[in-house]
C-alpha positions as CSV (number, residue, x, y, z in Angstrom):
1,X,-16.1,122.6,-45.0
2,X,-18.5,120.9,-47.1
3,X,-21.7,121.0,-45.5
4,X,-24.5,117.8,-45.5
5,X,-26.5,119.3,-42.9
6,X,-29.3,121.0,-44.8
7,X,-32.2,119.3,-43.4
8,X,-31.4,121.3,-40.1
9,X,-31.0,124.7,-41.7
10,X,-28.8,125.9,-45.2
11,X,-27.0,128.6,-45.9
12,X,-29.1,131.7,-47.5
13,X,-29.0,131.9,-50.9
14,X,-27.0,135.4,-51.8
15,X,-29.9,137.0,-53.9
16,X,-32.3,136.1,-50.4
17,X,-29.8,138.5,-48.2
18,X,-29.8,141.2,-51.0
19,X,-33.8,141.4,-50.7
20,X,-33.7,141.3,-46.9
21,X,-30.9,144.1,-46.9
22,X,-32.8,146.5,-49.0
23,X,-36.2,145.5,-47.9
24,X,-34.5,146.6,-44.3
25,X,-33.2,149.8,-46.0
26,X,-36.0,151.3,-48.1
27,X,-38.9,149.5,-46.8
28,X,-38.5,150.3,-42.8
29,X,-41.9,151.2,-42.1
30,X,-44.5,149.8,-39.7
31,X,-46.8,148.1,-41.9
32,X,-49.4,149.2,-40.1
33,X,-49.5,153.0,-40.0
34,X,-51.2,155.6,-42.3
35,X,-48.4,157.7,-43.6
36,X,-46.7,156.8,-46.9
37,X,-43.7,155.1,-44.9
38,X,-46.1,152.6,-43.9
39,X,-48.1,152.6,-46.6
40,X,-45.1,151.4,-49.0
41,X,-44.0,148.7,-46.5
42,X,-47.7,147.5,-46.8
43,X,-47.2,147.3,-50.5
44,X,-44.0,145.5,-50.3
45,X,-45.9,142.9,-47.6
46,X,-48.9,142.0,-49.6
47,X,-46.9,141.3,-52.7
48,X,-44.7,139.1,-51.0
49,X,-48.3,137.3,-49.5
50,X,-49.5,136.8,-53.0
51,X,-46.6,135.7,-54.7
52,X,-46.6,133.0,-51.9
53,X,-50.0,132.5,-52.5
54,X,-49.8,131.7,-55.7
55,X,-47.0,129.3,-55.8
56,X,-48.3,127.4,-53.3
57,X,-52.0,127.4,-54.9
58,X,-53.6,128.8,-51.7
59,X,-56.2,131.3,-50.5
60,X,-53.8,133.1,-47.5
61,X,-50.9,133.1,-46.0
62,X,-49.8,134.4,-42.5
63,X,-46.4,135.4,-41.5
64,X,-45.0,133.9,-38.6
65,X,-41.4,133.5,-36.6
66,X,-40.7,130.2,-38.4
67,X,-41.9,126.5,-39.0
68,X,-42.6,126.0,-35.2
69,X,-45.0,128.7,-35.2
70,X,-46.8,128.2,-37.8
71,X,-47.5,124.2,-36.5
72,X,-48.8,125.5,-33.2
73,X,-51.2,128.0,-34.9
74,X,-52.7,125.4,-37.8
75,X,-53.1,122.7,-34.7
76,X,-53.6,124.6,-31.3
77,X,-55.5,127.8,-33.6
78,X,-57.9,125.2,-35.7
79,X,-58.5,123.1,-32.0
80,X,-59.7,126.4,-30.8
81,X,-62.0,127.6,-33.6
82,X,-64.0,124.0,-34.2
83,X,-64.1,122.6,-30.6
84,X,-67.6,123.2,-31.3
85,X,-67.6,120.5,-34.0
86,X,-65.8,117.9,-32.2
87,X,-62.3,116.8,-30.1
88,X,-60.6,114.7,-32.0
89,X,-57.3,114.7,-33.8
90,X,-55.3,112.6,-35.9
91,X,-51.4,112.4,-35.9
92,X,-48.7,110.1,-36.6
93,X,-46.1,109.2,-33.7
94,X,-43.1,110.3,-36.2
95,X,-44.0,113.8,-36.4
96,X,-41.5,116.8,-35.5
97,X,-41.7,118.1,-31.7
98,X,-43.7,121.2,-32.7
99,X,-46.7,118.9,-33.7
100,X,-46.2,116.7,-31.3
101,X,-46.2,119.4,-28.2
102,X,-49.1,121.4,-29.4
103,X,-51.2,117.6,-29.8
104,X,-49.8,116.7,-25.7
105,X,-51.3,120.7,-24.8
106,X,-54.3,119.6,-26.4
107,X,-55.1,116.4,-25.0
108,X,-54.6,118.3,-21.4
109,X,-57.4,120.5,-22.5
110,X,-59.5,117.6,-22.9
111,X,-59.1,116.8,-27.0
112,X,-58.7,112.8,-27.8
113,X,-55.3,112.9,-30.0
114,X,-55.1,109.2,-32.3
115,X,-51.9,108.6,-33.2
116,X,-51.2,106.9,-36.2
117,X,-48.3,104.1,-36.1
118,X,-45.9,103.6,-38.8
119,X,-44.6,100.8,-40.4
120,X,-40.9,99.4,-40.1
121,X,-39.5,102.2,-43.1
122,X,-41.9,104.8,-41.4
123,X,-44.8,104.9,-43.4
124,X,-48.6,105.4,-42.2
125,X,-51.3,103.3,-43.2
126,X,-54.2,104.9,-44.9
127,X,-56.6,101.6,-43.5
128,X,-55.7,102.5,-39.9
129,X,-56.3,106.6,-40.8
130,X,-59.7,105.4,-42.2
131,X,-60.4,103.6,-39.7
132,X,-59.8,106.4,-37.1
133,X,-61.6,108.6,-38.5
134,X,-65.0,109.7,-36.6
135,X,-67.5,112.1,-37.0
136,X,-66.3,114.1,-34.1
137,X,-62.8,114.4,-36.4
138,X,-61.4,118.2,-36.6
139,X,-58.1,118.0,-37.7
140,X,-55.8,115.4,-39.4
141,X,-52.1,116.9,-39.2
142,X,-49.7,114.6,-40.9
143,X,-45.7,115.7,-42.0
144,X,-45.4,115.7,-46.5
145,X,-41.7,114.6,-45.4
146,X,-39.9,113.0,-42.3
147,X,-37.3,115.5,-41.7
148,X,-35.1,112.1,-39.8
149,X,-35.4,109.5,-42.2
150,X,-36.9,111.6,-45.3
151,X,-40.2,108.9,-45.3
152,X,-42.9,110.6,-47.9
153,X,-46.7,110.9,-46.7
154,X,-49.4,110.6,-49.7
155,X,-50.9,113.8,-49.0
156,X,-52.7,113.3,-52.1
157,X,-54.4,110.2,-51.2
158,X,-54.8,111.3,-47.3
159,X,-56.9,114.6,-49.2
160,X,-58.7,112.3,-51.0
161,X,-59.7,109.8,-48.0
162,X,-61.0,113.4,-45.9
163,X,-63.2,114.4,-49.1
164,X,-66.7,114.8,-48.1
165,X,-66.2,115.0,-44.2
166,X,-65.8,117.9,-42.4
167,X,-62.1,117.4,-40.9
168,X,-59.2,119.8,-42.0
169,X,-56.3,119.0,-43.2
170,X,-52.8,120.4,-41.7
171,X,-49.6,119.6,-43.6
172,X,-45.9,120.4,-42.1
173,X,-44.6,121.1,-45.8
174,X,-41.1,122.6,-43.8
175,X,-39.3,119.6,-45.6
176,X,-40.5,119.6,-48.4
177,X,-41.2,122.9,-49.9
178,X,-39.1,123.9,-52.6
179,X,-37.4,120.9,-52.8
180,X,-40.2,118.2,-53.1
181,X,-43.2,120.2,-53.9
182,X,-46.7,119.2,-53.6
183,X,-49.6,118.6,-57.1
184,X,-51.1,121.9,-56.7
185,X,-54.4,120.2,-57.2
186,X,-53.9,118.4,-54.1
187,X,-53.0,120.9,-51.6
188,X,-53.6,120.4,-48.2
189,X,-56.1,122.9,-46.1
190,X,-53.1,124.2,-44.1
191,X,-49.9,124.5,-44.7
192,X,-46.5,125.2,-42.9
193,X,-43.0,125.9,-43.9
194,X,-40.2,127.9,-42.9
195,X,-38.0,130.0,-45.4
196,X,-34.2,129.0,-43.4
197,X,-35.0,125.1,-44.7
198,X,-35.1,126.5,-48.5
199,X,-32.2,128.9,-48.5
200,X,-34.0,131.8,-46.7
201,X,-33.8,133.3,-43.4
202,X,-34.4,132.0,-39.9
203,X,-37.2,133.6,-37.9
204,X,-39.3,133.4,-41.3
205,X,-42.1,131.1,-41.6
206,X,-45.8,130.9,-43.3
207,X,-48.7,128.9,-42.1
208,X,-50.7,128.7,-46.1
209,X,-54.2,128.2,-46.0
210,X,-57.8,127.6,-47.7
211,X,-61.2,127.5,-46.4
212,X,-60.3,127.5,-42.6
213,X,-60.3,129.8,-40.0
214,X,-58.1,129.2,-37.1
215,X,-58.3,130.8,-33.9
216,X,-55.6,133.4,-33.0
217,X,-53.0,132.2,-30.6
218,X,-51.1,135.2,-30.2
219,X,-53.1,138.4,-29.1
220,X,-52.7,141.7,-29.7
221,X,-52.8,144.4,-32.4
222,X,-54.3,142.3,-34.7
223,X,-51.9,142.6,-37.3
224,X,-51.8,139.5,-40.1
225,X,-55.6,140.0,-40.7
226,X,-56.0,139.0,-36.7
227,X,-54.3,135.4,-36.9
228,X,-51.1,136.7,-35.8
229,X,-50.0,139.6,-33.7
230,X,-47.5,141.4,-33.9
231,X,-45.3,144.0,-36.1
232,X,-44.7,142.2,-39.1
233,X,-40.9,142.0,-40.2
234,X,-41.8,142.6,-44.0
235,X,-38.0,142.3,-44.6
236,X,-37.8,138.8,-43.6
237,X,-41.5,138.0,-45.7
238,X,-39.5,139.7,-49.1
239,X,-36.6,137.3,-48.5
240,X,-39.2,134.6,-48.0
241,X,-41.1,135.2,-50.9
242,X,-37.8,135.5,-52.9
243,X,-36.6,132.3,-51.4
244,X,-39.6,130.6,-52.1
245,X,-39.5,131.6,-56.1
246,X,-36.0,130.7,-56.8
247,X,-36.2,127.1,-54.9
248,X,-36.1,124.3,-57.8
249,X,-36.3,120.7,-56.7
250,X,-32.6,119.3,-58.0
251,X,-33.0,116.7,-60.1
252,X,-29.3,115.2,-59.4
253,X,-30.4,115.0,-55.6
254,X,-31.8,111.3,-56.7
255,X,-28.4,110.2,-58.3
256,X,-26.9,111.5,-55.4
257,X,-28.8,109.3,-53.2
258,X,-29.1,106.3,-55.6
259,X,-25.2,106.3,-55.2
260,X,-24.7,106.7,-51.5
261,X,-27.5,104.4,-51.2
262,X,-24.9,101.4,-53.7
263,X,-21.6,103.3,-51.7
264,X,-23.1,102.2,-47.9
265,X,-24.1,98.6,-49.0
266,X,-20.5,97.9,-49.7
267,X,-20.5,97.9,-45.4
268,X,-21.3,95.0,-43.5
269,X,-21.4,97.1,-40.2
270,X,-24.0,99.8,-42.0
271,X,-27.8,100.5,-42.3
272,X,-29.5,102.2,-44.5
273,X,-32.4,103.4,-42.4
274,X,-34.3,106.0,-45.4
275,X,-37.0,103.8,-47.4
276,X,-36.3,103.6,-51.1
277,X,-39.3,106.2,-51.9
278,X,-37.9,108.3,-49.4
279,X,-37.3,112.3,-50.1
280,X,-34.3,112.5,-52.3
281,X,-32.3,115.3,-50.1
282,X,-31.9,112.7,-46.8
283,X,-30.6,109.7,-45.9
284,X,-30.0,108.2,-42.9
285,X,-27.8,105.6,-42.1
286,X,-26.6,103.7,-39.1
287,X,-23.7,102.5,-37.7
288,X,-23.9,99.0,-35.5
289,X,-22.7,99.6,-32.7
290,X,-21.4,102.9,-32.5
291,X,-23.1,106.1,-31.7
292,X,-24.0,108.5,-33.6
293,X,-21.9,111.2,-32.4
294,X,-18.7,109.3,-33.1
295,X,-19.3,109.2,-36.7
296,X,-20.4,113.3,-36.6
297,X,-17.1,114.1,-35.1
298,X,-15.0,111.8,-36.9
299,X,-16.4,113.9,-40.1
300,X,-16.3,117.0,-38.6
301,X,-12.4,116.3,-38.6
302,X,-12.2,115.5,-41.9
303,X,-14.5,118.8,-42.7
304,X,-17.4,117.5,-43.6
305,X,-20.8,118.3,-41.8
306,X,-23.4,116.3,-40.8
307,X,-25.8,115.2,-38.0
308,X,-27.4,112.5,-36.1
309,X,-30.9,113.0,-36.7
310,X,-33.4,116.2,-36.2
311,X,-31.5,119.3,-35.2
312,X,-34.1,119.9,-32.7
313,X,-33.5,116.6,-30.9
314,X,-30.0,116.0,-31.6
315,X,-28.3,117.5,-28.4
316,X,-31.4,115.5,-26.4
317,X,-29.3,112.3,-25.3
318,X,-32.4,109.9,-25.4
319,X,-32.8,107.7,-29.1
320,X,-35.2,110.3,-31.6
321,X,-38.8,109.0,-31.0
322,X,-38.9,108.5,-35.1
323,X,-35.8,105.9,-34.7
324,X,-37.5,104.2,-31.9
325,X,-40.8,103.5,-33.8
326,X,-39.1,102.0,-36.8
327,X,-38.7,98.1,-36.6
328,X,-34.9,98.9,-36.3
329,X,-32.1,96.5,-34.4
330,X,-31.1,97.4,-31.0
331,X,-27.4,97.3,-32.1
332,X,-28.0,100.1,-34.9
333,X,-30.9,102.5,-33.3
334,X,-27.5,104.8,-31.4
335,X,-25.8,105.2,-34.2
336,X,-27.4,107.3,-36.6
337,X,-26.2,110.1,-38.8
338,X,-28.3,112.2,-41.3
339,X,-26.9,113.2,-44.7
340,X,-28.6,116.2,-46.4
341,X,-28.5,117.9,-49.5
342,X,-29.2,121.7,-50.8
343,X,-28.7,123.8,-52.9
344,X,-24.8,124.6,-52.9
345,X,-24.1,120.6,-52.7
346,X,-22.3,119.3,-56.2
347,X,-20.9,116.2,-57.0
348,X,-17.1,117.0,-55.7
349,X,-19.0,117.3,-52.2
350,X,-20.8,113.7,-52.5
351,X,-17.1,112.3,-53.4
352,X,-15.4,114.0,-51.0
353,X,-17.8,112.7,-48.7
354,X,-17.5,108.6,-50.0
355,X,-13.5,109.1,-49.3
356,X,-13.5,111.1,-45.6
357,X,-16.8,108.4,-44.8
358,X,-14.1,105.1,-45.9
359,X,-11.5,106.9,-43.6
360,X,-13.3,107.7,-40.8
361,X,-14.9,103.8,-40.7
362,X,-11.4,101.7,-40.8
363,X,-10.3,104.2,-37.3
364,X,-13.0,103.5,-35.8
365,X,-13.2,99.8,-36.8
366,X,-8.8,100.6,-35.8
367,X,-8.3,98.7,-38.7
């Protein structure tokens, strides 16, 4: 099987599973209690904290179950701990569900939630964030990368628009980290990610942070310095931490893209529906006329894996909200496939993928 399916999880890198397996082995303890045990599992926690810390050029990190997690503490946890200053939040309408859900909770509870539209390759306008900005302005929370359509966000300019006001910043980095990193300089004042989309372990994630404070959403022991309860699984933060500092940003991930980008256009019946400065590790095309799920299996025969759009959404029958607010034609929008790359993808895989994709077009065309 060659796999093209890394936006929705990859496989673990081999050293990753080594770390996990003898952080699960020698470092068993609870965290949290006195004896030596516990104290050595501490140990083994807080230097997997600041080695995270310190790639990612921020003040703390909090463990959490994963990517979903940590987006429902930096929005619903920041909402909680500077009501006081104001209501309002600023999105986009292409974010991921776990944004999106925690903003609809909100707005129940009484917050105003400005969604920012996109334009027809899916990017935001920084006029129209301006413009909504207000004085009663907590939170902005905007994606670095579209994990759909791989669409970039200038969180370095969006930092620079929110300088001088009092309104955080939240970035869902789960995209993008490790593979399309962030100017250290420009860091956003939360951060999220999860370890499975960089060659690490599901049920991993980290919610980053500077000078914020969000309000616990999970109650309990107090573990993770109060903003997250819970034993802590300092197995899976090792294998974080080690997935975190041996993910490099793959330079041939651009040629690869560059030349599916020239191998589509030779279609008359295809779309490319990625921007030109999208991410380099997706791209999303669409058939006309055909659904999505046609071309997935058709591939799937010929061993090669890919998927229609987010993993989250892609068993949900409805069109992916991020396909419907692109200025897409209505012959196009149900027939989109997502093409990923990671770590273990080489050149044979983007050939091998040019020849089963020309096969699997002329029987469905039955030509």
């Amino acid at each position: 099987m060659i796999y093209l399916d890394n936006s929705a999880t990859t496989q673990p890198h081999k050293e990753v599973l080594e770390t996990f397996v003898k952080a699960s082995e020698q470092y068993y303890g609870n965290p949290a209690s006195l004896h030596k045990i516990g104290n050595d599992a501490e140990n083994l926690l807080e230097s997997a904290r600041k080695q995270i810390t310190q790639i990612l050029n921020m003040d703390h990190a909090v463990f959490t179950s994963g990517g979903t997690e940590s987006n429902n503490l930096a929005i619903l946890g920041t909402a909680a701990a500077y009501a006081h200053r104001g209501r309002h939040i600023i999105s986009s309408n292409i974010e991921h569900a776990s944004v999106l859900k925690p903003l609809e909770e909100l707005e129940k509870r009484g917050f105003e939630i400005t969604r920012l539209t996109v334009n027809k390759s899916g990017h935001i306008n920084l006029d129209e964030l301006k413009n909504a900005l207000r004085n009663d302005t907590i939170l902005v929370t905007l994606m670095h990368i579209n994990n759909e359509i791989g669409v970039i966000n200038p969180i370095a300019d969006i930092k620079k628009l929110l300088k001088g006001t009092r309104t955080f910043l939240h970035t869902d980095a789960v995209q993008s980290v490790g593979k399309v990193p962030l100017d250290k300089e420009d860091m956003p004042d939360l951060l999220s990610f999860s370890a499975h989309k960089l060659h690490g372990l599901k049920g991993s994630g980290i919610l980053a942070f500077n000078d914020v404070q969000p309000a616990a959403i999970l109650y309990g022991g107090g573990q993770e310095f109060g903003y997250r309860s819970g034993t802590v699984p300092v197995p899976h933060a090792a294998a974080a931490a080690k997935a975190l500092r041996i993910a490099q940003p793959n330079p041939q991930f651009m040629d690869w893209n560059k030349s599916l980008r020239e191998f589509f256009s030779s279609f008359d019946d295809i779309m490319v529906i990625s921007p030109e400065n999208a991410a380099p590790h997706i791209l999303s095309i669409a058939m006309k006329g055909v659904k999505g799920e046609i071309l997935v299996s058709g591939l799937q025969d010929e061993s090669i894996i890919v998927s229609t759009s987010s993993a989250c959404s892609s068993k949900n029958k409805r069109t992916s909200h991020v396909i419907e607010a692109l200025d897409i034609p209505p012959a196009y929008r149900d027939g989109v496939i997502r093409i990923s790359f990671g770590a273990f993808t080489d050149q044979q895989d983007i050939s091998d993928f040019q020849q089963a994709f020309k096969k699997v077009h002329r029987i469905i065309k039955g030509v």
